[in-house]
N, CA, C and O atoms as CSV, one atom per row, in Angstrom:
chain,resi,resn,atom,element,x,y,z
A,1,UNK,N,N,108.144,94.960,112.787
A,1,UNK,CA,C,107.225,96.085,112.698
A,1,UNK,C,C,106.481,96.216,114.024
A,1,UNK,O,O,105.689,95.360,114.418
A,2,UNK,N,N,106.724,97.130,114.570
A,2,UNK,CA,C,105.591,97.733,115.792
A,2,UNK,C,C,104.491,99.037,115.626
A,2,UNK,O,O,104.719,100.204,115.307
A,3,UNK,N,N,103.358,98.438,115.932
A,3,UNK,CA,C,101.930,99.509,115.823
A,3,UNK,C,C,101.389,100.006,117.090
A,3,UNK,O,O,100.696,99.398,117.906
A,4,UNK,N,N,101.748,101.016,117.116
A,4,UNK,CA,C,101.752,101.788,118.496
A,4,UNK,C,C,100.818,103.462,118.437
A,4,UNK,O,O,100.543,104.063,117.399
A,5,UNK,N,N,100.507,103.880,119.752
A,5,UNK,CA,C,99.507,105.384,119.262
A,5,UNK,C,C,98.917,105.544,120.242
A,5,UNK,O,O,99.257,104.939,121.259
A,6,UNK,N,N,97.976,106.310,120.236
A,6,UNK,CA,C,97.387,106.501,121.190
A,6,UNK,C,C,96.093,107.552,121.154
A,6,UNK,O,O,96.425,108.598,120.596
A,7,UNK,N,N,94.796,107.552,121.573
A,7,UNK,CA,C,93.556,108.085,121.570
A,7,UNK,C,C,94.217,109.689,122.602
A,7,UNK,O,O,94.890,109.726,123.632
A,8,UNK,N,N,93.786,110.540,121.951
A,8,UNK,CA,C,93.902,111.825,122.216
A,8,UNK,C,C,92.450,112.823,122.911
A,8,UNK,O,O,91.635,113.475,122.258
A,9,UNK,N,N,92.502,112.681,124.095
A,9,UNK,CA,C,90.893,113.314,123.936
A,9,UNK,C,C,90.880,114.761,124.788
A,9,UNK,O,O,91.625,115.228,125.650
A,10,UNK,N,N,89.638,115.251,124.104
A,10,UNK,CA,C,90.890,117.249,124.667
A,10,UNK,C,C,89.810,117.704,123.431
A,10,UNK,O,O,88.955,117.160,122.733
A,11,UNK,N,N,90.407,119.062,123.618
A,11,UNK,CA,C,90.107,119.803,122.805
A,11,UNK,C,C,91.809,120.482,122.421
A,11,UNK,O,O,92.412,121.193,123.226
A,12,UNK,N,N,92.283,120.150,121.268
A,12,UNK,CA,C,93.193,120.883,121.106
A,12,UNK,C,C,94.265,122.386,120.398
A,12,UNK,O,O,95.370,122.612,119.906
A,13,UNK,N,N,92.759,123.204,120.865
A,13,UNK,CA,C,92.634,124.688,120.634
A,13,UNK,C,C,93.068,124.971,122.081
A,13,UNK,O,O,93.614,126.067,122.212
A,14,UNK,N,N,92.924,124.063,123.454
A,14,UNK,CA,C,93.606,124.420,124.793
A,14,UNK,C,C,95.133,124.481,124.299
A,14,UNK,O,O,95.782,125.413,124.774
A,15,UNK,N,N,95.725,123.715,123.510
A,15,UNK,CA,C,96.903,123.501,123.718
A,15,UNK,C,C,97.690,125.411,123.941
A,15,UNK,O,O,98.757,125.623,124.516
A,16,UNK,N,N,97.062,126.179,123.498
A,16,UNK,CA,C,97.659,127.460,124.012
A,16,UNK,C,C,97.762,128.056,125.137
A,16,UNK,O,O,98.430,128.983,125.594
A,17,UNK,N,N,96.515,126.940,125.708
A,17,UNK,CA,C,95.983,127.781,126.994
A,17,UNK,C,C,96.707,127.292,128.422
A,17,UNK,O,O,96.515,127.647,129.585
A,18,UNK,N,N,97.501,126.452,127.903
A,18,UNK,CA,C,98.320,125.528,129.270
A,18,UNK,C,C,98.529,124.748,128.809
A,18,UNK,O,O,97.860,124.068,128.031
A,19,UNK,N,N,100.111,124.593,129.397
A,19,UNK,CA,C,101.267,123.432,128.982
A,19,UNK,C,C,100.465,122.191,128.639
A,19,UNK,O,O,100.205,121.889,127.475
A,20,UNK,N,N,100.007,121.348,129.895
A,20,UNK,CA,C,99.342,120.239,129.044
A,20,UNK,C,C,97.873,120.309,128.722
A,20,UNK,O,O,97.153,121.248,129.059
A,21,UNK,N,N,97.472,119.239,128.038
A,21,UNK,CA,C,95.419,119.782,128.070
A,21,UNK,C,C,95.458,118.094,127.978
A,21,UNK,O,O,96.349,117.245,128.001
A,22,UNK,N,N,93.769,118.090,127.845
A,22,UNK,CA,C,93.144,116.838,127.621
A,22,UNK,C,C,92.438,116.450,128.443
A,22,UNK,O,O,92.055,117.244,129.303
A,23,UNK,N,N,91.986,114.988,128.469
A,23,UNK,CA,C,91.082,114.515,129.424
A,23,UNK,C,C,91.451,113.018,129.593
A,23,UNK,O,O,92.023,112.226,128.843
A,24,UNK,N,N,90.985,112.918,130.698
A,24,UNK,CA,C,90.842,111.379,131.263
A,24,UNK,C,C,90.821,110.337,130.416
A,24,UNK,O,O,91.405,109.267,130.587
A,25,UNK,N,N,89.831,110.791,129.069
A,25,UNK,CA,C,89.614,109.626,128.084
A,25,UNK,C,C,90.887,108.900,127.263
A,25,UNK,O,O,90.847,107.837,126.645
A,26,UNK,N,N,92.032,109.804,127.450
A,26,UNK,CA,C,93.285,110.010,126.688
A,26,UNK,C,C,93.877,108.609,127.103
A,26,UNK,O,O,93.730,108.299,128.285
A,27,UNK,N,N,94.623,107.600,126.150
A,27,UNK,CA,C,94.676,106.496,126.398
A,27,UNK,C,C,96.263,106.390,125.427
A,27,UNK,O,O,96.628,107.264,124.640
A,28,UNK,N,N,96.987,105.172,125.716
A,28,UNK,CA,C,98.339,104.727,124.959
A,28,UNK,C,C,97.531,103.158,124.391
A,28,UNK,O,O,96.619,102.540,124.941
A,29,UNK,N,N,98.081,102.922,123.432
A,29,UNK,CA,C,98.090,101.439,122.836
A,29,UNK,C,C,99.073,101.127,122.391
A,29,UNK,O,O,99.975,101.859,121.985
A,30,UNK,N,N,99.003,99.559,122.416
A,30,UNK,CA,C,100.030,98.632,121.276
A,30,UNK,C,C,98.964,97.802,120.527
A,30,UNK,O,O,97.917,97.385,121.023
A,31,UNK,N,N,99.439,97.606,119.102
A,31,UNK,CA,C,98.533,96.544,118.150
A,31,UNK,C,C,99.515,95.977,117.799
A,31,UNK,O,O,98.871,94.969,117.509
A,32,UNK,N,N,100.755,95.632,117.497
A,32,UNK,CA,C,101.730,95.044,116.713
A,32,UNK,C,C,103.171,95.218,117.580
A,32,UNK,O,O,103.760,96.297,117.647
A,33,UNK,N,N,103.690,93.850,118.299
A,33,UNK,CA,C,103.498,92.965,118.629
A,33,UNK,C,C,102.376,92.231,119.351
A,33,UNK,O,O,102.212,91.016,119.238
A,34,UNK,N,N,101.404,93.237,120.299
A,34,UNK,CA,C,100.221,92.492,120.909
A,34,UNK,C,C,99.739,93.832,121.603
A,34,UNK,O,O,100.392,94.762,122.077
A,35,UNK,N,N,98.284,93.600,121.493
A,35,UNK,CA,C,97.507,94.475,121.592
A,35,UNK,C,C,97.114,94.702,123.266
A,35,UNK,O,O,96.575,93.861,123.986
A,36,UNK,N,N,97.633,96.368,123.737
A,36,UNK,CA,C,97.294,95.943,125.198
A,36,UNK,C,C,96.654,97.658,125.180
A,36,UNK,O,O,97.224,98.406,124.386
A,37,UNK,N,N,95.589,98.216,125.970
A,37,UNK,CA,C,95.771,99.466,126.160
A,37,UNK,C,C,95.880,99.507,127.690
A,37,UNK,O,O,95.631,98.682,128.569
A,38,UNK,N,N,96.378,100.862,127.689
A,38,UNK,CA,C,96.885,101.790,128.423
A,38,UNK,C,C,96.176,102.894,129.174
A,38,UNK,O,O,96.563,104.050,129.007
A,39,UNK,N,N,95.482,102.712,129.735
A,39,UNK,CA,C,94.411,104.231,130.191
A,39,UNK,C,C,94.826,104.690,131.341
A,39,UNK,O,O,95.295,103.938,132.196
A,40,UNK,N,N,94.679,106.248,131.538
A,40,UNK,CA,C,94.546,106.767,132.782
A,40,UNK,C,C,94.708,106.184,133.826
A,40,UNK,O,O,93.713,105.557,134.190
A,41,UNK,N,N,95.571,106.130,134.473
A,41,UNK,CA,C,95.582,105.465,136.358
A,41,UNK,C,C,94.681,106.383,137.118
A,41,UNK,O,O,94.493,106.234,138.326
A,42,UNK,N,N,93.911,107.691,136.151
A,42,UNK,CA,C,92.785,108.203,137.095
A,42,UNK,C,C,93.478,108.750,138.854
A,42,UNK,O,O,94.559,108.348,139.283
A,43,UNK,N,N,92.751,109.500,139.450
A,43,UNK,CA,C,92.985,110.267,140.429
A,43,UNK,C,C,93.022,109.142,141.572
A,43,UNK,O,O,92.006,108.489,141.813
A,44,UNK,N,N,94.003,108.971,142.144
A,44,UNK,CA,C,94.669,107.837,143.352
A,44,UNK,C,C,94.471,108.570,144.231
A,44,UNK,O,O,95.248,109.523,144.182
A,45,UNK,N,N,93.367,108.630,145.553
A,45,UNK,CA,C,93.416,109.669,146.797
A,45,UNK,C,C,95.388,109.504,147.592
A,45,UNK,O,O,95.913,108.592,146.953
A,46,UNK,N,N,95.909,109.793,148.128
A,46,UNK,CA,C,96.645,109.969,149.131
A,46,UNK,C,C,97.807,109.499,148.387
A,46,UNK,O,O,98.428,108.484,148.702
A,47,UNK,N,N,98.066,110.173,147.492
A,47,UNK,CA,C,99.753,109.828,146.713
A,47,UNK,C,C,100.005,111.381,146.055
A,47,UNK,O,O,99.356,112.163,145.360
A,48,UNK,N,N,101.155,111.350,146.610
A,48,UNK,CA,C,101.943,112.014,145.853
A,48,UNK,C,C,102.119,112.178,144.358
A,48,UNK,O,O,101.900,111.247,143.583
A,49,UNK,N,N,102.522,113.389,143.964
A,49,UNK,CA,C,102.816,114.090,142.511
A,49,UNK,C,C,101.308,113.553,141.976
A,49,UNK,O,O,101.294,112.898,140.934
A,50,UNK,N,N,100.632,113.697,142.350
A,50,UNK,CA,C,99.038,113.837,141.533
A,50,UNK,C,C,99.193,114.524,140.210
A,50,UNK,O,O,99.221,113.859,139.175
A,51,UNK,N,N,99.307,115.986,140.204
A,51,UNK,CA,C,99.816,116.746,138.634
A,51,UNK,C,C,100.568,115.623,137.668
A,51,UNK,O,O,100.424,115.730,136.451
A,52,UNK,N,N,101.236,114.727,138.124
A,52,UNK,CA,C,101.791,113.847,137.032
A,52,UNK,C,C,100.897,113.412,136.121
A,52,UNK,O,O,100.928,113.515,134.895
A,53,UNK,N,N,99.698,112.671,137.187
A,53,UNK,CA,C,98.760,111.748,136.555
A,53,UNK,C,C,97.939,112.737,135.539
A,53,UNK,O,O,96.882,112.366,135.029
A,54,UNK,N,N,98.317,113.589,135.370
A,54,UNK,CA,C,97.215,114.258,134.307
A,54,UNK,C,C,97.952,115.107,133.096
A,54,UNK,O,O,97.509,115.888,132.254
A,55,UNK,N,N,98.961,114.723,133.318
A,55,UNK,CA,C,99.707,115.116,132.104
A,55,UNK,C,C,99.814,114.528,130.429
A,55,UNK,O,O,100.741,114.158,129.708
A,56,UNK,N,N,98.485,114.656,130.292
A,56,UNK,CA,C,97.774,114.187,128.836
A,56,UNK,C,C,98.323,114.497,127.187
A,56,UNK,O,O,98.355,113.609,126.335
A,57,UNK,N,N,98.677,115.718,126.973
A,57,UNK,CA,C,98.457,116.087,125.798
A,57,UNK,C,C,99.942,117.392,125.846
A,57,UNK,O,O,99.752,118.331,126.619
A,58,UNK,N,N,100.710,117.393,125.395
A,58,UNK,CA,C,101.372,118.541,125.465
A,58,UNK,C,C,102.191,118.921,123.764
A,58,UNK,O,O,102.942,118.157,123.159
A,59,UNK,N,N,101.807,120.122,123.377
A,59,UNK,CA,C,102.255,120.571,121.741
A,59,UNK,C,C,102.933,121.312,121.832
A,59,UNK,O,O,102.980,121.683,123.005
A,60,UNK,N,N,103.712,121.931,121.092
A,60,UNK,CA,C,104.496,123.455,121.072
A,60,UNK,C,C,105.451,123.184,119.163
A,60,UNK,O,O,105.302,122.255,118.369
A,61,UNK,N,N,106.206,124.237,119.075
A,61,UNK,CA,C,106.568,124.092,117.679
A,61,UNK,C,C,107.698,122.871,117.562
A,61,UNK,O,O,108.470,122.700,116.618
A,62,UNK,N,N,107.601,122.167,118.626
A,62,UNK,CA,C,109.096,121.208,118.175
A,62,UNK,C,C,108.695,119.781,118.619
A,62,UNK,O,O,109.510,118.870,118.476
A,63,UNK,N,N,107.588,119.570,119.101
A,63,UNK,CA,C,107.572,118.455,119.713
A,63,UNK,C,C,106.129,118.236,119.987
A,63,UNK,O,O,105.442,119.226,120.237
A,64,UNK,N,N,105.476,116.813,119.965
A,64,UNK,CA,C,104.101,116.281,120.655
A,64,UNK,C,C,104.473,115.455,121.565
A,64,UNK,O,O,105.401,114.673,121.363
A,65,UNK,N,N,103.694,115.512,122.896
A,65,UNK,CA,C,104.130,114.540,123.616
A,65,UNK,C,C,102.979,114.128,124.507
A,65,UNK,O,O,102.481,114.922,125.305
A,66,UNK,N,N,102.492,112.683,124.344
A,66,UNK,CA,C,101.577,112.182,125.008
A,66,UNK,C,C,101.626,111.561,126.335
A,66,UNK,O,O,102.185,110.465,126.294
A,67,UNK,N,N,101.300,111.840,127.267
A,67,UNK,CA,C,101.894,110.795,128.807
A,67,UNK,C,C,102.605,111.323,129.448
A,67,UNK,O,O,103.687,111.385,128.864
A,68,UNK,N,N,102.639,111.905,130.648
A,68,UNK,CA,C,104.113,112.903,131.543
A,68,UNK,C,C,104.222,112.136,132.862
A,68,UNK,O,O,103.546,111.319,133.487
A,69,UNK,N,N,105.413,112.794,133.000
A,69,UNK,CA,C,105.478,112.253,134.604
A,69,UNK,C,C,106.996,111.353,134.877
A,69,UNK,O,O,106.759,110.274,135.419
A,70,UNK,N,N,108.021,111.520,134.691
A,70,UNK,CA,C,109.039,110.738,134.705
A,70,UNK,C,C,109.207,110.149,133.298
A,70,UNK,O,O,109.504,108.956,133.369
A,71,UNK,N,N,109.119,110.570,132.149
A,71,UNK,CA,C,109.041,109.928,130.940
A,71,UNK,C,C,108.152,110.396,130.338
A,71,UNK,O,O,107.248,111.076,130.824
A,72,UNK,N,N,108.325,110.015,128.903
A,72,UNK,CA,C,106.829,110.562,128.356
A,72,UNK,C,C,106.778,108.951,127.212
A,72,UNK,O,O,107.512,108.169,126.609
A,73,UNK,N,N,105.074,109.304,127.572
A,73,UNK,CA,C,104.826,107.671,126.634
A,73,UNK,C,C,104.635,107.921,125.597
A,73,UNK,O,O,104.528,106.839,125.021
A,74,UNK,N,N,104.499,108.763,124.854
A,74,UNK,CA,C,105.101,109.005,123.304
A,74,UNK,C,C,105.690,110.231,122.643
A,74,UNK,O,O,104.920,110.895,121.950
A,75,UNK,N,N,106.847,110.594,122.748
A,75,UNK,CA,C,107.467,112.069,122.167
A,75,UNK,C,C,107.267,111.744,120.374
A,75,UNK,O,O,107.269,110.724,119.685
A,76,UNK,N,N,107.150,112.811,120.183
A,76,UNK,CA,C,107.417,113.068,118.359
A,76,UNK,C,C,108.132,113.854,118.117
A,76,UNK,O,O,108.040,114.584,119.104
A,77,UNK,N,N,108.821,114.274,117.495
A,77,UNK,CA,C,109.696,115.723,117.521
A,77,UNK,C,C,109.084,116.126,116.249
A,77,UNK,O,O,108.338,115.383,115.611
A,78,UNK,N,N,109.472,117.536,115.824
A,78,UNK,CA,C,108.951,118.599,114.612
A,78,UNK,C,C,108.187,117.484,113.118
A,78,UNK,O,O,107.138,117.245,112.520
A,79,UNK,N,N,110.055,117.033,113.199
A,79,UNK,CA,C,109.764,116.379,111.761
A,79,UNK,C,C,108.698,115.522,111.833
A,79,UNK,O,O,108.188,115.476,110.713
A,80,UNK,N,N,108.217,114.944,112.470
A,80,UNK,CA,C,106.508,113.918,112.409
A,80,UNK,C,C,107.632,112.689,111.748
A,80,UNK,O,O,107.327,112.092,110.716
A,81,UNK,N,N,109.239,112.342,112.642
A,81,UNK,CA,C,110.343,111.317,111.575
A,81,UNK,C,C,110.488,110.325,112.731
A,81,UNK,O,O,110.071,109.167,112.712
A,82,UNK,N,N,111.341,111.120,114.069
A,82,UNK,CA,C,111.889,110.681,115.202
A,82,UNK,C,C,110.665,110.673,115.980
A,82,UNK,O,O,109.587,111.248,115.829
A,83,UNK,N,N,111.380,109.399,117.368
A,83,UNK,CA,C,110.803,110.002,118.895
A,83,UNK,C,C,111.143,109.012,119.667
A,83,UNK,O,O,112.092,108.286,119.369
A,84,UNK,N,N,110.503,108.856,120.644
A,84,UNK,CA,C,111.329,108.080,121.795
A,84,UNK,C,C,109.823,107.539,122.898
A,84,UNK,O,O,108.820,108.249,122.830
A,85,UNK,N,N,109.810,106.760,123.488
A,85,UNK,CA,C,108.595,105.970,123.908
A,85,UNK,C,C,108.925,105.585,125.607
A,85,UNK,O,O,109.340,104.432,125.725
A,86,UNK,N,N,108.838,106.159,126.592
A,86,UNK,CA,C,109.352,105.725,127.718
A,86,UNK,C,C,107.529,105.576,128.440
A,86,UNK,O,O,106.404,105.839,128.015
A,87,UNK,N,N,108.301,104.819,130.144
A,87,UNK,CA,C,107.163,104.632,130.972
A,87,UNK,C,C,106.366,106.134,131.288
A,87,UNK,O,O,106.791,107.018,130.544
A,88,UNK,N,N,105.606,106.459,131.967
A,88,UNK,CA,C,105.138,107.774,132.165
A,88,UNK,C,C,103.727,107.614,133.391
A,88,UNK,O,O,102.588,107.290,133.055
A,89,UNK,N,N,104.014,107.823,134.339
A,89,UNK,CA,C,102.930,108.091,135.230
A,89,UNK,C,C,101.352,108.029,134.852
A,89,UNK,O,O,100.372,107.355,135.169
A,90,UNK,N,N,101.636,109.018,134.073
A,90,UNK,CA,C,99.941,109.573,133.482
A,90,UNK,C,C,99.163,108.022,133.329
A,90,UNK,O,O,98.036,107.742,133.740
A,91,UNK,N,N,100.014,107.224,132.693
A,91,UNK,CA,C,99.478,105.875,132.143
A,91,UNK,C,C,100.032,104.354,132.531
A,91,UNK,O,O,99.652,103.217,132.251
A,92,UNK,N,N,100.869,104.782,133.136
A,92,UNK,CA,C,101.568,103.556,134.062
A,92,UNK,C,C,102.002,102.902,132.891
A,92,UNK,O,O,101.374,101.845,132.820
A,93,UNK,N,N,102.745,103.018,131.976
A,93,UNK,CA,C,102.730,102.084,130.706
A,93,UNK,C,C,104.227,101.509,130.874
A,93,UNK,O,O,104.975,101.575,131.849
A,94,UNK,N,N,104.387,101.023,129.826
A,94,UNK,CA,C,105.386,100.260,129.679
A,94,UNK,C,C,105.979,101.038,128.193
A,94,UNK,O,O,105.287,101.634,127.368
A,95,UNK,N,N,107.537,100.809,128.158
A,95,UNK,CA,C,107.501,101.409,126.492
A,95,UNK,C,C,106.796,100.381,125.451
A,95,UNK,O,O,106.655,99.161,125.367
A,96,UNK,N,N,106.375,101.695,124.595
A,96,UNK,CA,C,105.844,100.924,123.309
A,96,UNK,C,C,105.863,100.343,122.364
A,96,UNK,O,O,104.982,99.817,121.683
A,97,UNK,N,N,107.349,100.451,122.251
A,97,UNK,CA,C,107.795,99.192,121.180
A,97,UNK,C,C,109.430,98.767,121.817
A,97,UNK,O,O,109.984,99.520,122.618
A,98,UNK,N,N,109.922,97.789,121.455
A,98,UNK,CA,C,111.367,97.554,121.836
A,98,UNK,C,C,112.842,98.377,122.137
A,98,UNK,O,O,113.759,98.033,122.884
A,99,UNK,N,N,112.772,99.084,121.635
A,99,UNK,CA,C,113.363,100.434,121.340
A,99,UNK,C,C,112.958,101.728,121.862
A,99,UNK,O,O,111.993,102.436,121.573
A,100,UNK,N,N,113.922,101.884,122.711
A,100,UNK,CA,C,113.127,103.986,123.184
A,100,UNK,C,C,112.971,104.405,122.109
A,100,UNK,O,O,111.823,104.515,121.679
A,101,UNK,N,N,114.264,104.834,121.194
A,101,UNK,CA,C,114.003,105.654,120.168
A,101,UNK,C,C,113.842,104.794,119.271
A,101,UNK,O,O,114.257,103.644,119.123
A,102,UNK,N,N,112.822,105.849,118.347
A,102,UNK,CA,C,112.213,105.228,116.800
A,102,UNK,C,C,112.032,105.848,116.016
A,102,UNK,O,O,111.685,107.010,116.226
A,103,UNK,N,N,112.200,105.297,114.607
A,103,UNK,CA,C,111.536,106.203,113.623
A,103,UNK,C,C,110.625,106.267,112.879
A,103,UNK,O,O,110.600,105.568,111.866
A,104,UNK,N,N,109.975,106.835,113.086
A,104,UNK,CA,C,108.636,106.728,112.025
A,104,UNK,C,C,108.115,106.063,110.683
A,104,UNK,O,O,107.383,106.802,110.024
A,105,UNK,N,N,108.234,105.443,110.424
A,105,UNK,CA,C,107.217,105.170,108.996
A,105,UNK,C,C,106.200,105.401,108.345
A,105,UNK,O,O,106.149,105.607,107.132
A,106,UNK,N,N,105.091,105.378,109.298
A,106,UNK,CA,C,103.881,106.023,109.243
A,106,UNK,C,C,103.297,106.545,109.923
A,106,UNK,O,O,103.197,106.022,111.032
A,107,UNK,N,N,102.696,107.633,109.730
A,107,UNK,CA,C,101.698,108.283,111.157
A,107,UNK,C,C,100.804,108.934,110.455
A,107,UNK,O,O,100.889,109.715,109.507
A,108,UNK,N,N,99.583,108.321,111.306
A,108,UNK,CA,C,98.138,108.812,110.979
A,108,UNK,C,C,97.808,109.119,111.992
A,108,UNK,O,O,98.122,108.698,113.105
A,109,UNK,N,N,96.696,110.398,111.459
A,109,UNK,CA,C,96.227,111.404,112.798
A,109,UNK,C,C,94.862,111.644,112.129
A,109,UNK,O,O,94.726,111.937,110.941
A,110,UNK,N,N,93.793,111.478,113.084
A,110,UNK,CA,C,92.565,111.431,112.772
A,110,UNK,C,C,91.775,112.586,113.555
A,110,UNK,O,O,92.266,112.820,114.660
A,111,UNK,N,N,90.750,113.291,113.244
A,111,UNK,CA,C,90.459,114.188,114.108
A,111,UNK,C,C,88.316,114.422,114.015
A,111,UNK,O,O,87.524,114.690,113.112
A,112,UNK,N,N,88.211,114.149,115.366
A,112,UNK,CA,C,86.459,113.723,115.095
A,112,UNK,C,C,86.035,115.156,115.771
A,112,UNK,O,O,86.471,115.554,116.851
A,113,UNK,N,N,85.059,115.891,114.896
A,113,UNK,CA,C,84.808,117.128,115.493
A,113,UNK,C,C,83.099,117.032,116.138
A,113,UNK,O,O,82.122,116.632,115.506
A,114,UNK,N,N,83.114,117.335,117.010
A,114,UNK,CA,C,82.053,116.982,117.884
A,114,UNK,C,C,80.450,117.721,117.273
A,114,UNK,O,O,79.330,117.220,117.173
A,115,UNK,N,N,81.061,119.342,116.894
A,115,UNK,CA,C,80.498,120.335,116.484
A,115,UNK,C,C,80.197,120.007,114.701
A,115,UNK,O,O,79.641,120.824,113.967
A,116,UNK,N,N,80.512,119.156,114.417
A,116,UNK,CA,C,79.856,119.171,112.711
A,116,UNK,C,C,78.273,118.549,113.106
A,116,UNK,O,O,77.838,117.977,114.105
A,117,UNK,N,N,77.736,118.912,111.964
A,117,UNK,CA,C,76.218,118.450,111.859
A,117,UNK,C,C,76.085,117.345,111.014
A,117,UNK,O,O,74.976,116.850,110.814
């Protein structure tokens, strides 16, 4: 069993407004085999493909995909069944479980609204 995911931070009412959205806070984890996170490599002055590093959050009708840049560190496809886990710039990561591709068992999605009272 591998426990894998990742903190989403954004507003994701952008997701219409441009390919990717989000923010800096946006992070990858592992809990199961061993717990490591993953954050932002943040803005590196004097390197190349910069736009990589901020490729956070990207939705559309077939796919979620967290992490860009030569890979993505977590794809989902439609069904919320499949996906595939590669390295990705945005986060310098490593894949997230043993296996590129995987299939789902469980997925929980949590959503904290800033604006409730």
């Amino acid at each position: 069993m591998k426990i894998f995911g990742s903190f989403c931070s954004g507003l994701w009412s952008e997701r219409h407004q441009r390919a990717y959205f989000g923010f800096g806070e946006t992070f990858l984890f592992t809990l199961i085999p061993k717990q490591i996170k993953y954050p932002w490599v943040g803005k590196r002055s004097n390197e190349q493909n910069q736009v990589k590093r901020e490729l956070f959050i990207f939705v559309d009708q077939e796919k979620l995909i967290i992490g860009g840049g030569n890979g993505d560190g977590i794809y989902v496809d439609q069904s919320l069944c499949q996906g595939h886990t590669n390295h990705c710039e945005t986060f310098d990561n490593q894949s997230l479980c043993s296996q590129i591709d995987f299939t789902i068992s469980v997925l929980e999605m949590y959503a904290l609204d800033s604006s409730a009272s």
